[in-house]
C-alpha positions, 0 to 999 in steps of 0.5 A: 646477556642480551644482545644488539641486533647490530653485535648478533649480526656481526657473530652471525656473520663470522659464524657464517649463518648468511646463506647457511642452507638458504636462510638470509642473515635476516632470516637468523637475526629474526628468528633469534628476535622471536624466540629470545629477544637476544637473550643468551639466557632464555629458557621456556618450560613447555607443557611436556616438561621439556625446556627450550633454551638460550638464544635460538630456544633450542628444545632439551628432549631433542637436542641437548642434555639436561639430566638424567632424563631420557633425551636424545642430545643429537647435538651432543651438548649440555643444554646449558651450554646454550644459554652462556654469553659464547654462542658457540656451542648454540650456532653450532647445535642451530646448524645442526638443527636446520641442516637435519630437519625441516630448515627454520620450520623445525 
């Protein structure tokens, strides 16, 4: 599914993203543009085998589990669980991600 900016901000909002460490609910819209384009179902192979996915590009050897090859999963989710229409699991693993890490620079 490809979201509207509009409906994204809404979902956003309820899964309280504005101000979450810091980062405005422009800065999460932004970022969900440039890595997606709202596409829940992105998905980018990247040169060292690893997939990025869905919505927020949330990269497979780090955070979620995608087989039987050697990830970490600190999100403790499939990794496709993050390119369904629910953004749920996806909002949850980017809090995570921005919590534990460099914020959105990670």
């Amino acid at each position: 599914k490809i979201y509207t900016r509009c409906k994204l901000a809404k979902i956003f909002s309820r899964a309280g993203l504005d101000n979450y460490w810091g980062f405005s609910l422009g800065n999460w819209i932004c970022m969900a543009y440039y890595e997606s384009g709202y596409n829940t179902t992105a998905q980018t192979v990247l040169d060292d085998g690893s997939i990025d996915y869905g919505i927020f590009q949330i990269n497979s050897f780090a955070w979620c589990r995608r087989g039987k090859l050697k990830e970490n999963n600190h999100c403790h989710v499939a990794c496709s669980a993050l390119i369904t229409d629910d953004l749920t699991d996806a909002i949850i693993c980017a809090r995570k991600i921005v919590k534990e890490t460099q914020g959105m620079n990670y």
